[in-house]
C-alpha positions in Angstrom: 47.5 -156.9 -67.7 44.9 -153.9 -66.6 45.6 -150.9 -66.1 45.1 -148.7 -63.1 42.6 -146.5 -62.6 43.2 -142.7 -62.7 42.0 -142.3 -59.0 44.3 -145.0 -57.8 47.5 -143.0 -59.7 46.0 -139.3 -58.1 48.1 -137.4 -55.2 46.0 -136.4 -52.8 46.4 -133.8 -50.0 44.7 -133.9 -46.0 41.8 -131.3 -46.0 42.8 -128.6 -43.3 39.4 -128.5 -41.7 38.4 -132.3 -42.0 41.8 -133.7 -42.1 40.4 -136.5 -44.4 42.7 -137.2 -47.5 40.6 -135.8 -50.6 42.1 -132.8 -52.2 43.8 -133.4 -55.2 47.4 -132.5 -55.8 46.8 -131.9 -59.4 43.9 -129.1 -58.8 46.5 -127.5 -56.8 49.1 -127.2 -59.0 46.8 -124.8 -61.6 46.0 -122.9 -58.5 42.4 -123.6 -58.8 40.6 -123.5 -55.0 39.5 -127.7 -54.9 36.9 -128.6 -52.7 36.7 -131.1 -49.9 34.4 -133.9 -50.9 33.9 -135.2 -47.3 33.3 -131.5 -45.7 32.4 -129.5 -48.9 34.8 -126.7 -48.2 36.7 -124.8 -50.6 40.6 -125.1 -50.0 43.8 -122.6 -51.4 47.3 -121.7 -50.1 47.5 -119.4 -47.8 48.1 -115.8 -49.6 52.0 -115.5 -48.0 53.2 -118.9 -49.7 51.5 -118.0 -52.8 53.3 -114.7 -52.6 56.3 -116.0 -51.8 56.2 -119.0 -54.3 55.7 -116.3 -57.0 58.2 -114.0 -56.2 61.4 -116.6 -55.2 60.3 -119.4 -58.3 58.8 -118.1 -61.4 61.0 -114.7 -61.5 64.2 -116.6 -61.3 62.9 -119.4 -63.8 61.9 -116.5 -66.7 65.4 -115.0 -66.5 67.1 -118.7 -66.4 64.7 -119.4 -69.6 65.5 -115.9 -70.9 69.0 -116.7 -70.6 69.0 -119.7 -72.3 66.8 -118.7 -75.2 69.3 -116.2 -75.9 72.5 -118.4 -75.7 71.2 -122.0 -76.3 68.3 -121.7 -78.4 64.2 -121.3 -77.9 64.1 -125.2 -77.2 66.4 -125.7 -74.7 65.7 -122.5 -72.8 61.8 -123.3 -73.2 62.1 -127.2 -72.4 64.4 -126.0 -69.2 62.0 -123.4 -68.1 58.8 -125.3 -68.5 60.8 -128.3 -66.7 61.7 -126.3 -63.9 58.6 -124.7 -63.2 56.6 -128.0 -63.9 59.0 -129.8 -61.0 58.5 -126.5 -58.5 54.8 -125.8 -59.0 54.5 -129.9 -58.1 57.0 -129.8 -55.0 55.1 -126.3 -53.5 51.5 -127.9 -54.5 52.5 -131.4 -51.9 54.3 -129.2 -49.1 53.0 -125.3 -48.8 50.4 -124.9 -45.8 46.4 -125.1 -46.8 43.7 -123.0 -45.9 39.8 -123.1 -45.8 39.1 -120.7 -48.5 35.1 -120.7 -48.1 33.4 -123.3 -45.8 30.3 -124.5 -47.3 27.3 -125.7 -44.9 26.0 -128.6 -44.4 
C-alpha cells in the first residue's frame, strides 16, 4: 500500500487577492505571514481577529491549565491546555478573515 504524499494530506486556505487555493493552513497556525505561490503576496489575519483570538482563547486556556496544574497535576493540566489551544489555534487558522500583508510585484 503507498502512502500519501504530504501535499495531498495539507489544508489549504483561498488566497484573498488571487482567490486560488495555495496558502497553507499549517503556516497559519504558527502565525507566520505565508505567501501566495500563484500571486507571490504575503498573507496574515487581519490585526482585530488576531487581537481578539488572543485575548478570548489563550487567556482563558492558561487559567483553565493553571487550574488544573494545581488540583489535577502538571500532566493533566499541561496535556488539557496544550489540547485546547492546539484544537483553537487550528479552528481560528481555517475560519478567521485573511489579509494581503505585503503584495509583491510581478
Amino acid at each position: 500500500m503507498t502512502r500519501p504524499s504530504l501535499q495531498a494530506v495539507t489544508v489549504k486556505r483561498p488566497c484573498p487577492s488571487c482567490d486560488s487555493k495555495t496558502i497553507p493552513v499549517m503556516r497559519l497556525m504558527l502565525f507566520r505571514h505565508p505567501h501566495c505561490v500563484a500571486c507571490r503576496s504575503r498573507v496574515g489575519f487581519t490585526w482585530a481577529s488576531e487581537l481578539v483570538f488572543h485575548l478570548l482563547t489563550n487567556m482563558p486556556i492558561a487559567l483553565i491549565s493553571l487550574v488544573l496544574i494545581l488540583t489535577e497535576g502538571f500532566a493533566v493540566g499541561a496535556g488539557v491546555g496544550f489540547g485546547l489551544l492546539c484544537l483553537l489555534v487550528f479552528l481560528f487558522a481555517r475560519t478567521a478573515p485573511l489579509q494581503v500583508k505585503a503584495a509583491r510585484p510581478g
